[in-house]
C-alpha positions as CSV (number, residue, x, y, z in Angstrom):
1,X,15.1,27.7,17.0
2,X,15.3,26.6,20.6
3,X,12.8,28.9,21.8
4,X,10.6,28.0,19.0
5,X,10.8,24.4,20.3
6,X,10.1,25.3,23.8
7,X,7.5,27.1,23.0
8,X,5.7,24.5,20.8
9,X,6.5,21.9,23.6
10,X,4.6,24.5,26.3
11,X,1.6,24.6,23.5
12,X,1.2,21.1,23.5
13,X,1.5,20.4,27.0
14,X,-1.6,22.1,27.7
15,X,-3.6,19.5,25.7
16,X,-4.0,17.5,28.6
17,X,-6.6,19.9,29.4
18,X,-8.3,21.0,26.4
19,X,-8.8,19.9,22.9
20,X,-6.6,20.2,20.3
21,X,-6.2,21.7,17.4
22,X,-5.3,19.2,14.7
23,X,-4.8,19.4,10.6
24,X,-4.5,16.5,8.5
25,X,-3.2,17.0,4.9
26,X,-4.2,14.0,2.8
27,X,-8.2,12.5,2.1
28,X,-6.7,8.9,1.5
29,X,-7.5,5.9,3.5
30,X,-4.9,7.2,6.6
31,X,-5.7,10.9,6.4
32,X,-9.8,10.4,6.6
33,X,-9.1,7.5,9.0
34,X,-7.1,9.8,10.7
35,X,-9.4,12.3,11.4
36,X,-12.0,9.9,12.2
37,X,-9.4,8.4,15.1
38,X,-9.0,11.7,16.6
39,X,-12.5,13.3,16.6
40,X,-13.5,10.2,18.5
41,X,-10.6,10.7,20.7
42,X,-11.4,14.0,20.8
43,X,-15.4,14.8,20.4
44,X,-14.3,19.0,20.5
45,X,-11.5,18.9,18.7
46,X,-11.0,21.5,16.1
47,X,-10.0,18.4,13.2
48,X,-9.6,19.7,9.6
49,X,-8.7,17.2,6.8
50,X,-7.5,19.0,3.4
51,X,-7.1,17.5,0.0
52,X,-6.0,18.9,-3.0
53,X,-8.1,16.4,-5.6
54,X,-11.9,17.1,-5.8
55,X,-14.4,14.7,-4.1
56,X,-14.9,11.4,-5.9
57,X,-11.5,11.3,-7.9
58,X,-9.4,8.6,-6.8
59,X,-6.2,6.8,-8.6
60,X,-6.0,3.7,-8.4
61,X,-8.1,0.2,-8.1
62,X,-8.6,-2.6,-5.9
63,X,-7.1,-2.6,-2.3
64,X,-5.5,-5.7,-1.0
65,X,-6.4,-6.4,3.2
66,X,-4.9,-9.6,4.6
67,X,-7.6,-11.2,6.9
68,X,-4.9,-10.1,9.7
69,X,-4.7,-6.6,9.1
70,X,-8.8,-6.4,9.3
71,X,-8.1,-8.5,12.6
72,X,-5.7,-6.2,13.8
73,X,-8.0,-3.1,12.9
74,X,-11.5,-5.0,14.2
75,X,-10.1,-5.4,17.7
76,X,-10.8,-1.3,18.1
77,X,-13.2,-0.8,15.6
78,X,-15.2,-3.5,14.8
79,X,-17.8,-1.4,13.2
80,X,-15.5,0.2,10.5
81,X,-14.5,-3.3,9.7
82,X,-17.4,-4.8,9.4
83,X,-18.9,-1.9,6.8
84,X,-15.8,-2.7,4.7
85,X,-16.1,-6.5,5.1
86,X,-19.3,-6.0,3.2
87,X,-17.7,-5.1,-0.4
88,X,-14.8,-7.5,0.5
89,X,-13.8,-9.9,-2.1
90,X,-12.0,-12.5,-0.9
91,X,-9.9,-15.5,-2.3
92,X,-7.5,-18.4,-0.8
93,X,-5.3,-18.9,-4.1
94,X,-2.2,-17.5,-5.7
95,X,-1.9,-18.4,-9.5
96,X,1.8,-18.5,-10.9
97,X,1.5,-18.5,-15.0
98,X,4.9,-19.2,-16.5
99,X,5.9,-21.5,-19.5
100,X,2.3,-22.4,-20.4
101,X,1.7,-23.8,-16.8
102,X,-0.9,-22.9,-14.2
103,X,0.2,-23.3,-10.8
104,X,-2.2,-23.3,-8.1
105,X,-0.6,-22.4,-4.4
106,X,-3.5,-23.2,-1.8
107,X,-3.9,-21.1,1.7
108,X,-2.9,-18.4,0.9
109,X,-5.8,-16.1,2.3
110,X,-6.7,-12.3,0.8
111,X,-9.1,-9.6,0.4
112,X,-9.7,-6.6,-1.8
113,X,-12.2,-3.8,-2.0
114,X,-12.2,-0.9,-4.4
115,X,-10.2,2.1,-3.5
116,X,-12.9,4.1,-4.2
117,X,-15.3,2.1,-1.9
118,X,-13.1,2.0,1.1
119,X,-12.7,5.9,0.2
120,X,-16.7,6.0,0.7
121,X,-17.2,4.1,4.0
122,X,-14.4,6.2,5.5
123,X,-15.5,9.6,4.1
124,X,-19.3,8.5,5.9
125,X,-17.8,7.7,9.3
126,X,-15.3,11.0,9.2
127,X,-18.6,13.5,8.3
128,X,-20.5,11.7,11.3
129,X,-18.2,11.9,13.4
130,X,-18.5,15.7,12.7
131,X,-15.6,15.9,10.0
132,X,-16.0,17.9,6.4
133,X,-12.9,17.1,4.6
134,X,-12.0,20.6,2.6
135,X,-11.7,19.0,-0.9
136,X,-10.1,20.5,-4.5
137,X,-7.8,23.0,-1.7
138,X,-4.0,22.6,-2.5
139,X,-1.5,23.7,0.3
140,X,1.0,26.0,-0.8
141,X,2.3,27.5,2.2
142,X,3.0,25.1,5.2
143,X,2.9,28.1,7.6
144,X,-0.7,28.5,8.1
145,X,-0.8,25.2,10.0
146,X,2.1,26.4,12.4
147,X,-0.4,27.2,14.9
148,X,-1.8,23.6,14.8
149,X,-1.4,21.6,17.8
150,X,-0.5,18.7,15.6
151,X,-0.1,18.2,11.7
152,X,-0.6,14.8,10.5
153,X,1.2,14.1,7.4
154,X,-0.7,11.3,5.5
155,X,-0.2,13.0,1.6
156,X,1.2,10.1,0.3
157,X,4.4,9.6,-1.9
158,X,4.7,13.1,-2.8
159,X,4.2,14.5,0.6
160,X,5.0,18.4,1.2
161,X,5.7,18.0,4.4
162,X,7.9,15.5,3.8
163,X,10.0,17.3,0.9
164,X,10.0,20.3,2.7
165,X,11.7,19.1,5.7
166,X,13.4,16.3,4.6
167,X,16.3,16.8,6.0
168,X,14.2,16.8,9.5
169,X,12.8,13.8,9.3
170,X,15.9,12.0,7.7
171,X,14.7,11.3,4.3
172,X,16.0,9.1,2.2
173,X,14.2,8.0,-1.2
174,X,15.4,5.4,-3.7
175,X,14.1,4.8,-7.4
176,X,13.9,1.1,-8.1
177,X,14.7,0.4,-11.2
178,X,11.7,-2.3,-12.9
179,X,9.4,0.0,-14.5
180,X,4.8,-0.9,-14.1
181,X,1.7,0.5,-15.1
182,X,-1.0,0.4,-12.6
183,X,-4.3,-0.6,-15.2
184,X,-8.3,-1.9,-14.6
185,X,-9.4,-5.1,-16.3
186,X,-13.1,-5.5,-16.8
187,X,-13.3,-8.9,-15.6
188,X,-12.5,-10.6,-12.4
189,X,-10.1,-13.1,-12.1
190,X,-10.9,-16.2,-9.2
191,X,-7.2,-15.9,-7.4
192,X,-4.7,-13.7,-7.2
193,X,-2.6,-14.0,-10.2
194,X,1.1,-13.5,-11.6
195,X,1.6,-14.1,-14.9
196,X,4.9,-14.4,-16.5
197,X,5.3,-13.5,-20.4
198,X,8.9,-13.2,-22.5
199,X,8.4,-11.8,-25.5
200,X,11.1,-11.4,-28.4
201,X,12.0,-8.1,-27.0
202,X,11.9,-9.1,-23.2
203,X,9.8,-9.9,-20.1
204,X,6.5,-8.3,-18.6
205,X,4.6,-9.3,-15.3
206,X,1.4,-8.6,-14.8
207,X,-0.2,-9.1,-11.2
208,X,-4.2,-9.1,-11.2
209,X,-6.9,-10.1,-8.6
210,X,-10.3,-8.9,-8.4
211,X,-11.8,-6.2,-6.1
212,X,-15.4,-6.6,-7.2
213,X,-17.8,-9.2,-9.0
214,X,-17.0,-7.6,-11.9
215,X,-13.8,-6.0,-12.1
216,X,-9.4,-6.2,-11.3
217,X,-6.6,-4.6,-10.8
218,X,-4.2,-5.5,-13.3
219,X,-0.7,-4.0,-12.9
220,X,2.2,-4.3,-15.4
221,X,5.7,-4.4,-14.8
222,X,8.9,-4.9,-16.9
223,X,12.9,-4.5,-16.6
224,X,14.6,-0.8,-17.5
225,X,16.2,-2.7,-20.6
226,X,13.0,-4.0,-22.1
227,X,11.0,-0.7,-21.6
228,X,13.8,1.3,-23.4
229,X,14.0,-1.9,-25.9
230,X,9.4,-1.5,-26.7
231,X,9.9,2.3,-26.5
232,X,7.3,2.5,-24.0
233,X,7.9,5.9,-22.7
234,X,7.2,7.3,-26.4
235,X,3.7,5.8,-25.9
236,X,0.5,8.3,-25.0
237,X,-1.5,6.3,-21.8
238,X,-4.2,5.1,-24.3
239,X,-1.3,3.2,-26.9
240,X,0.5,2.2,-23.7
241,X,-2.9,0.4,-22.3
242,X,-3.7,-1.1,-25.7
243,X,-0.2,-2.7,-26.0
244,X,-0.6,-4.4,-22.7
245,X,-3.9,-5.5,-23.5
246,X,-3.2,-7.2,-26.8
247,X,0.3,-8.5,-24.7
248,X,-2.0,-10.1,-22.1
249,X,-4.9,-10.5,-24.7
250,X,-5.0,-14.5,-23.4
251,X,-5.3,-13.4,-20.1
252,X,-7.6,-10.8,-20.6
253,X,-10.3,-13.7,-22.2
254,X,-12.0,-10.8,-24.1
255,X,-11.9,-8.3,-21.3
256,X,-10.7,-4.6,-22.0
257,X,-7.8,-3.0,-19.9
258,X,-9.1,0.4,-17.9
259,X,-6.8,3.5,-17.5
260,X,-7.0,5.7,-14.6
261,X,-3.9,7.9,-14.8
262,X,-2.5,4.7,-15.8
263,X,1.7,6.1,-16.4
264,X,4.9,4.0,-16.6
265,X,6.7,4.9,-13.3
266,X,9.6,3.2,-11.1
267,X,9.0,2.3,-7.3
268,X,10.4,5.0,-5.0
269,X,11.5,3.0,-1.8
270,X,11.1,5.7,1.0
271,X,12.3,5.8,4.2
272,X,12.6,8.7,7.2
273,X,14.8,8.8,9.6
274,X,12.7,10.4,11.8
275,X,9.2,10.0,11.8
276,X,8.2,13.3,13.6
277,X,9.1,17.0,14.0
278,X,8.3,19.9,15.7
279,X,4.1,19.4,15.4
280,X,4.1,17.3,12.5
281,X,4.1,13.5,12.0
282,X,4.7,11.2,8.9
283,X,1.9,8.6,8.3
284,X,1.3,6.1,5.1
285,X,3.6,6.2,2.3
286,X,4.3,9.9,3.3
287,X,5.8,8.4,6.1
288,X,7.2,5.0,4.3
289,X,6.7,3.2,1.2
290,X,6.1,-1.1,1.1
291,X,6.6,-2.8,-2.6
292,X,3.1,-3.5,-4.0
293,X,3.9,-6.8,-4.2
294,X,3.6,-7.6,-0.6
295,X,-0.1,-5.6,-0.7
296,X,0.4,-3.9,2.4
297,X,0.8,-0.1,1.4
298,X,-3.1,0.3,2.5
299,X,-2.9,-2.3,5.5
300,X,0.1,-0.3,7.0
301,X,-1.5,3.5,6.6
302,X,-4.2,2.3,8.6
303,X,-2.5,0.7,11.1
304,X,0.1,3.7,11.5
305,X,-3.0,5.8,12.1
306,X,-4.4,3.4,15.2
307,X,-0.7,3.3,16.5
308,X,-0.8,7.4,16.5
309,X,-4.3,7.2,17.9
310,X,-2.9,5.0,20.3
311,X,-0.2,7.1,21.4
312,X,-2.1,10.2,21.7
313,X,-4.7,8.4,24.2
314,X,-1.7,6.6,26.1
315,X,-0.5,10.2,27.3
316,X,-3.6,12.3,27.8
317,X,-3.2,14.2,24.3
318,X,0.5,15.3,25.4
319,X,1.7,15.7,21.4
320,X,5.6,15.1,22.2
321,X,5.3,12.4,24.3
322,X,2.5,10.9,22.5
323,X,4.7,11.1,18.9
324,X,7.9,9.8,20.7
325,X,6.1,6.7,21.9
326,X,3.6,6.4,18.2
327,X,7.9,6.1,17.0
328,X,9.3,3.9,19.7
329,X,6.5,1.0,19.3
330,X,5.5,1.4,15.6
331,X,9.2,1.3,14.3
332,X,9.8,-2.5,15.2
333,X,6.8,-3.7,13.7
334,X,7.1,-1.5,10.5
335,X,10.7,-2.7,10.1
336,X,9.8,-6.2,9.7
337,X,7.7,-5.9,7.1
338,X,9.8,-3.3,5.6
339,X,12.6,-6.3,5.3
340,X,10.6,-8.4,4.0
341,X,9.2,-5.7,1.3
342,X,12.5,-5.4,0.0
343,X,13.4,-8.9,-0.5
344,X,10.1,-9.2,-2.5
345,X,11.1,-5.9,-4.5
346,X,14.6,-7.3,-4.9
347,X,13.0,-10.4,-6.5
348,X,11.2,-8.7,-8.7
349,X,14.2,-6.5,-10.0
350,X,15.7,-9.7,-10.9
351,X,12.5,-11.7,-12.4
352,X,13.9,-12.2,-15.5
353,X,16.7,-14.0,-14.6
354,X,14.0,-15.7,-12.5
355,X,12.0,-16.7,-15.1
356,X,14.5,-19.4,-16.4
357,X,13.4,-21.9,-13.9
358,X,11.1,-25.0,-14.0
359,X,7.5,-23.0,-13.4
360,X,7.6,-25.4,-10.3
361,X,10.9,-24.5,-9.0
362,X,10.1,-20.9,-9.9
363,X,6.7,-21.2,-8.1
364,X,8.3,-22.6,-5.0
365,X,11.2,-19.6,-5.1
366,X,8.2,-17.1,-5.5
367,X,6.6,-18.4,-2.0
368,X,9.7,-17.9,-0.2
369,X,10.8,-14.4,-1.7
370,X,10.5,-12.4,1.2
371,X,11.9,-14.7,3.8
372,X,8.9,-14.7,5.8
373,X,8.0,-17.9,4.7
374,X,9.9,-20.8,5.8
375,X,10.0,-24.4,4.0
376,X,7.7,-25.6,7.4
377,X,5.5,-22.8,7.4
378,X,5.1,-23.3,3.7
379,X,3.8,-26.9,4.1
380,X,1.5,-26.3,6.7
381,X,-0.7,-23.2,5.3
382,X,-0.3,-25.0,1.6
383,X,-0.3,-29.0,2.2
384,X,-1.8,-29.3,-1.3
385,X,1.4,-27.2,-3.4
386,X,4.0,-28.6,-1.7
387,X,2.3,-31.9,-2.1
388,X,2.0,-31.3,-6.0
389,X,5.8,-29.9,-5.9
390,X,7.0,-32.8,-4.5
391,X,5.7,-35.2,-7.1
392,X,7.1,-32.7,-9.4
393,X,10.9,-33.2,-8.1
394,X,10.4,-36.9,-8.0
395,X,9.6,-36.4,-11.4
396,X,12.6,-34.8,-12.1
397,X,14.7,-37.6,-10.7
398,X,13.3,-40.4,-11.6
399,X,13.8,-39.1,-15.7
400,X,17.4,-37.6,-14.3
């Protein structure tokens, strides 16, 4: 094993004076961003991106991007952001539904675009930069990349690179235990929305925004208890998308629910030890997974990618060097936001018992879930809630 490492090391030593020889398994946001990173890095490289769906199938809907995450990706490449700003939708509300009330929490700044548009504009800038990806091609056999000069891991959740060395990279995976259903709705909605329903049998959540003029994503979640109480993993997709839609019928206003591989699953909250090994590195939710209720799962995968790309440039294209430093600066960052992920997915776990607040008090809890928010952050980027909450606890005195 030793030998096999020094060897490798020697390989990649010598890319400080040639081009390497790279393979990217994954035709997501971070693998094609990847490859388009790296072939601008390096115009000869030998780049391959491989993906086992065919072109043009993509799960999934809307993509959130914060307005700093396009910042943060504008300030080296401002022309990839601004062909995605152009299907950007963008809002500065969140909407808490509970209890028959409609809270409105001001400055709160996102955007979305539909997976399968940001999918487009990156597939156009990898194929002219000089990059086919090979679609509809499923890896079997990890040993026909061995003679890459790097593999760059960025196939998602179910990663086989990741499951196959696991215990390499330090892998540690944990099932949450709330249970959603990632759906379409054929309508947009003007903020993003939570809304909060208990029904005889339990509580659902549903969060929804729009990613287009015309449509949103609408994911459902529930407790363990009440999905085994509905008997929602008896349901076929199609029964499990028309109960949702008559539960959130007043929601909905007449708009239909869209399924797209639409299943009941739980959250895996994945971590790795190590983000590298040998000449393959973890990137995306291959490499680390963010609750969705945060929206950052995208915003990270692309930034991982520009921290690689980063790296690689810092040290002339030496690969060891260049994936101990992508580790040693990106780890910090990602850890924040990883803590406050969890606090958010904690929340969540326990949004029933939640739910038995005043909506106001419940509203105000929801702001401050992931401890990123503080009470004087809170009243500067929303002067108008906290404003309307206040009146609200005077209220509550003053008939004490």
């Amino acid at each position: 094993m030793l030998e096999k490492t020094q060897q490798a090391q020697s390989r990649y030593s010598m890319l400080k004076s040639r081009s390497p020889k790279v393979r990217i398994l994954g035709a997501g946001p971070a693998g094609l961003y990847a490859a388009y990173r790296l072939k601008c890095l390096f115009p000869d490289a030998d780049i391959v991106v491989v993906e086992q769906n065919p072109p043009d199938v993509t799960f999934g809907f809307g993509v959130v991007l914060s307005a700093q995450g396009l910042q943060f990706l504008a300030d080296d490449d401002p022309e990839l952001v601004k062909a995605i700003s152009t299907g950007l939708e963008s809002w500065q509300d969140i909407e808490i539904r509970l209890g028959g009330e409609r809270i409105r929490i001001d400055g709160v700044g996102f955007t979305a675009i539909g997976r399968i548009d940001l999918l487009r504009i990156l597939n156009e800038k990898v194929r002219a930069a000089g990059v086919v990806p090979a679609f509809g091609r499923a890896v079997a056999d990890l040993s026909e990349f061995a003679d890459a000069d790097l593999v760059v891991a960025a196939d998602g959740v179910n990663s086989i690179v990741r499951g196959k060395y696991a215990g390499e990279f330090g892998t540690k995976v944990e099932m949450l235990s709330n249970w959603f259903a990632w759906f379409g709705a054929s309508r947009p909605f003007d903020a993003l929305t939570q809304t909060f329903k208990m029904t005889e049998a339990g509580p659902f959540n549903a969060h929804h925004y729009r990613y287009s003029p015309t449509h949103s994503t609408f994911l459902v979640e529930t407790t363990t208890e009440n999905f085994e109480r509905q008997g929602m993993s008896k349901l076929s997709e199609d029964q499990s998308r028309s109960f949702c839609e008559s539960l959130f019928r007043d929601v909905l206003e007449g708009a239909q629910l869209i399924s797209n591989r639409s299943i009941w699953r739980q959250f895996p909250k994945i971590t790795n030890e190590r983000w590298s090994y040998n000449n393959m590195v973890l990137v995306g939710d291959a490499l680390r997974t963010a609750h969705y209720s945060i929206g950052s799962g995208t915003r990270l995968a692309l930034e991982d990618v520009q921290a690689l790309a980063e790296a690689i440039a810092s040290t002339n294209g030496d690969i060891p060097e260049a994936l101990r430093l992508y580790e040693e600066r990106r780890k910090p960052i990602v850890q924040k936001l990883l803590a406050a992920a969890a606090r958010s997915a904690d929340w969540y776990e326990h949004f029933e018992q939640n739910m038995k607040l005043p909506p106001w008090e419940f509203a105000n809890e929801y702001m401050s879930r992931s401890g990123r928010v503080d009470p004087a952050r809170l009243a500067s980027a929303c002067p108008n809630f906290i404003k309307q909450y206040a009146e609200w606890k005077d209220s509550q005195r003053a008939s004490a």
